[in-house]
PAKE-33900 format. One line per 8 residues: number of its first residue (from 0); their letters; for each residue x, y, z of N, C-alpha, C. Coordinates in steps of 0.1 Angstrom, whole numbers, plus 5000, padded with zeros to 4 digits. Layout:
PAKE-33900
NUM) a) X,Y,Z,X,Y,Z,X,Y,Z  ...
***
This chain:
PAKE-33900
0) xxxxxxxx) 4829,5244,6629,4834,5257,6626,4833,5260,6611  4826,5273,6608,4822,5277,6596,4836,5283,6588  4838,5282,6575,4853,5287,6575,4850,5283,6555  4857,5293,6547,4857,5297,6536,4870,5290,6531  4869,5286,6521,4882,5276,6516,4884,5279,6502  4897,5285,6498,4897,5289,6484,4909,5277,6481  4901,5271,6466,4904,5255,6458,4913,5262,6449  4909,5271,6444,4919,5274,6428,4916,5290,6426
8) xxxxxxxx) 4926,5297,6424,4920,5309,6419,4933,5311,6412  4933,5313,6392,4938,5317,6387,4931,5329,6373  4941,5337,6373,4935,5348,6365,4947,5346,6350  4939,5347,6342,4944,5347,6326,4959,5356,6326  4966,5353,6319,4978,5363,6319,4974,5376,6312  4967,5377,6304,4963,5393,6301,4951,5398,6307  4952,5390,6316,4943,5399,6327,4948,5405,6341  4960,5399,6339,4969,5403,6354,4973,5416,6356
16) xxxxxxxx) 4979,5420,6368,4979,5437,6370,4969,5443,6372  4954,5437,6376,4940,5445,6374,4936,5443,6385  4942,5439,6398,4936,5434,6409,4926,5426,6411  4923,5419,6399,4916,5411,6396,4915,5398,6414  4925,5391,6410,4924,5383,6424,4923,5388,6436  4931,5403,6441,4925,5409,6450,4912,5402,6451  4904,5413,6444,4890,5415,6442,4883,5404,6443  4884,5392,6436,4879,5377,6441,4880,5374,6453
24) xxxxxxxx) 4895,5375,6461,4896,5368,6473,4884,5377,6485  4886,5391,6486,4882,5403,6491,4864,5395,6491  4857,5394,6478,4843,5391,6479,4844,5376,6486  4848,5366,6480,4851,5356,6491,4853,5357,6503  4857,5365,6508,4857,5368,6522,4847,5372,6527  4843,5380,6519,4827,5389,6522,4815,5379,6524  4820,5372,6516,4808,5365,6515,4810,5349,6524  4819,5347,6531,4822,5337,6536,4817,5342,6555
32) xxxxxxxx) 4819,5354,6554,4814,5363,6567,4799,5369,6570  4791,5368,6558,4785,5373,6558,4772,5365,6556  4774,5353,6548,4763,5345,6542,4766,5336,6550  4775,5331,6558,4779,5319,6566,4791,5319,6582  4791,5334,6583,4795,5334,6593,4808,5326,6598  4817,5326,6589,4822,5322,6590,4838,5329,6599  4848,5318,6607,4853,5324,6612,4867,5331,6609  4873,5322,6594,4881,5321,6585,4885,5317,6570
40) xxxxxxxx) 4894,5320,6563,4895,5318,6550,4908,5312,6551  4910,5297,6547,4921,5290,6545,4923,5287,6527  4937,5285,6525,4937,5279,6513,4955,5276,6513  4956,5267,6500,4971,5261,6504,4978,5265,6488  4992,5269,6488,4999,5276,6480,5013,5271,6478  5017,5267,6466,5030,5256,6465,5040,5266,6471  5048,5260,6481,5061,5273,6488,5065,5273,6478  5070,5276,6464,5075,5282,6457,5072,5297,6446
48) xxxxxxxx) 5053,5298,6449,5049,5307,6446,5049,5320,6448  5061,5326,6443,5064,5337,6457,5055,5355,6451  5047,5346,6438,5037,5359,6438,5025,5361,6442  5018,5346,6441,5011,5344,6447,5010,5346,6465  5023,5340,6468,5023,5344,6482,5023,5353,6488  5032,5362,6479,5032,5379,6479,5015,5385,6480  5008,5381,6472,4997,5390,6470,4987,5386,6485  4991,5371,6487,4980,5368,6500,4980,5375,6511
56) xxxxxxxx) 4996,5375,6514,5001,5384,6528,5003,5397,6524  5002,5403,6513,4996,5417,6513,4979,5416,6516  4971,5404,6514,4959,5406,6518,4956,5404,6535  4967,5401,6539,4965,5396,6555,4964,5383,6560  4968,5377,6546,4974,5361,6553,4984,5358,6559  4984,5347,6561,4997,5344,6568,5001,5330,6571  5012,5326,6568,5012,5312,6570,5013,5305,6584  5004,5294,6581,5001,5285,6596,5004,5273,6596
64) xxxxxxxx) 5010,5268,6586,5014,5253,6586,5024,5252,6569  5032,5241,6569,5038,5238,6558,5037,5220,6558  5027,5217,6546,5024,5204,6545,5030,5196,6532  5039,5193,6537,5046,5183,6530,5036,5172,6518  5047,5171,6506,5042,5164,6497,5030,5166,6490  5021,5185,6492,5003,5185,6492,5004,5183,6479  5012,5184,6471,5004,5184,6454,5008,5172,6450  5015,5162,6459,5017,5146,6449,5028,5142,6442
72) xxxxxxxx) 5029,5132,6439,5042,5133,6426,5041,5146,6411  5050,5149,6409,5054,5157,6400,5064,5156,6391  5069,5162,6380,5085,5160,6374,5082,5148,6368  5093,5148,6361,5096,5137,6350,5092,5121,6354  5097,5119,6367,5097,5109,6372,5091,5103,6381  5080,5119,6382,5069,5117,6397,5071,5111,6408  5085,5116,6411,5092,5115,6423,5093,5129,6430  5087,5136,6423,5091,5149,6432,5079,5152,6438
80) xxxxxxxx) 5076,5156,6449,5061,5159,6453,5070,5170,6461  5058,5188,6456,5061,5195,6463,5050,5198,6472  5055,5206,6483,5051,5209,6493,5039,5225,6493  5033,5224,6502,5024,5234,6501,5022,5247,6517  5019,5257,6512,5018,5262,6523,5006,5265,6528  4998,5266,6544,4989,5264,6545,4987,5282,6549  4978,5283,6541,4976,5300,6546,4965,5305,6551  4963,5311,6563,4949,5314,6569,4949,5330,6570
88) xxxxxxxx) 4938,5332,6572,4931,5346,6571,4918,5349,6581  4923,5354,6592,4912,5353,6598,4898,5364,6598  4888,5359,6596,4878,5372,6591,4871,5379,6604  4876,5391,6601,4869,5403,6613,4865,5412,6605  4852,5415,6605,4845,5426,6599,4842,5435,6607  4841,5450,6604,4838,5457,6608,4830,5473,6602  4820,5477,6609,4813,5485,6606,4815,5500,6610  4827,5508,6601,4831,5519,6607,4824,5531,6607
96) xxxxxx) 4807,5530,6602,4804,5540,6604,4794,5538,6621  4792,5527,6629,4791,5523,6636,4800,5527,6652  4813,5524,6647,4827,5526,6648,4830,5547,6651  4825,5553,6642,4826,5567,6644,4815,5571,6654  4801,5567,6654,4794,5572,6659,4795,5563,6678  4805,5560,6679,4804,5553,6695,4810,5565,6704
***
């Protein structure tokens, strides 16, 4: 199963507010449906992110799993390993000018 996986996507702090990552994740999708047919867009997001997480599930994500320990030791003492959330998006494209004329 063909499926789009976003590793890292961060945008400069004076670049924020511009919908900048919108617009990345949006072509990644595009292009994960379109060049590869793919059937989804997964990617994983520390549960603490809550802007990041904000922005995803205004894109139509949604969480599917919570994976313990995903980023490793952390903290002073690299005893802390935080957890991650697992977020999927499933891609359905559609052609509404296709869509009007039926």
């Amino acid at each position: 199963d063909w499926h789009g996986h976003v590793t890292a996507l961060t945008v400069a702090p004076e670049y924020r507010h511009l919908s900048l990552g919108r617009t990345l994740m949006r072509l990644l999708e595009r292009v994960s449906d379109q060049a590869y047919n793919a059937y989804f867009v997964d990617l994983y997001v520390r549960c603490n992110n809550k802007v990041a997480i904000g922005m995803y599930e205004g894109l139509g994500y949604s969480v599917y799993r919570r994976v313990r320990e995903y980023y490793g030791p952390v903290g002073p003492n690299r005893k802390d390993e935080e957890d991650a959330f697992g977020e999927l998006y499933v891609v359905v494209w559609c052609d509404l000018l296709s869509l009007t004329r039926m």
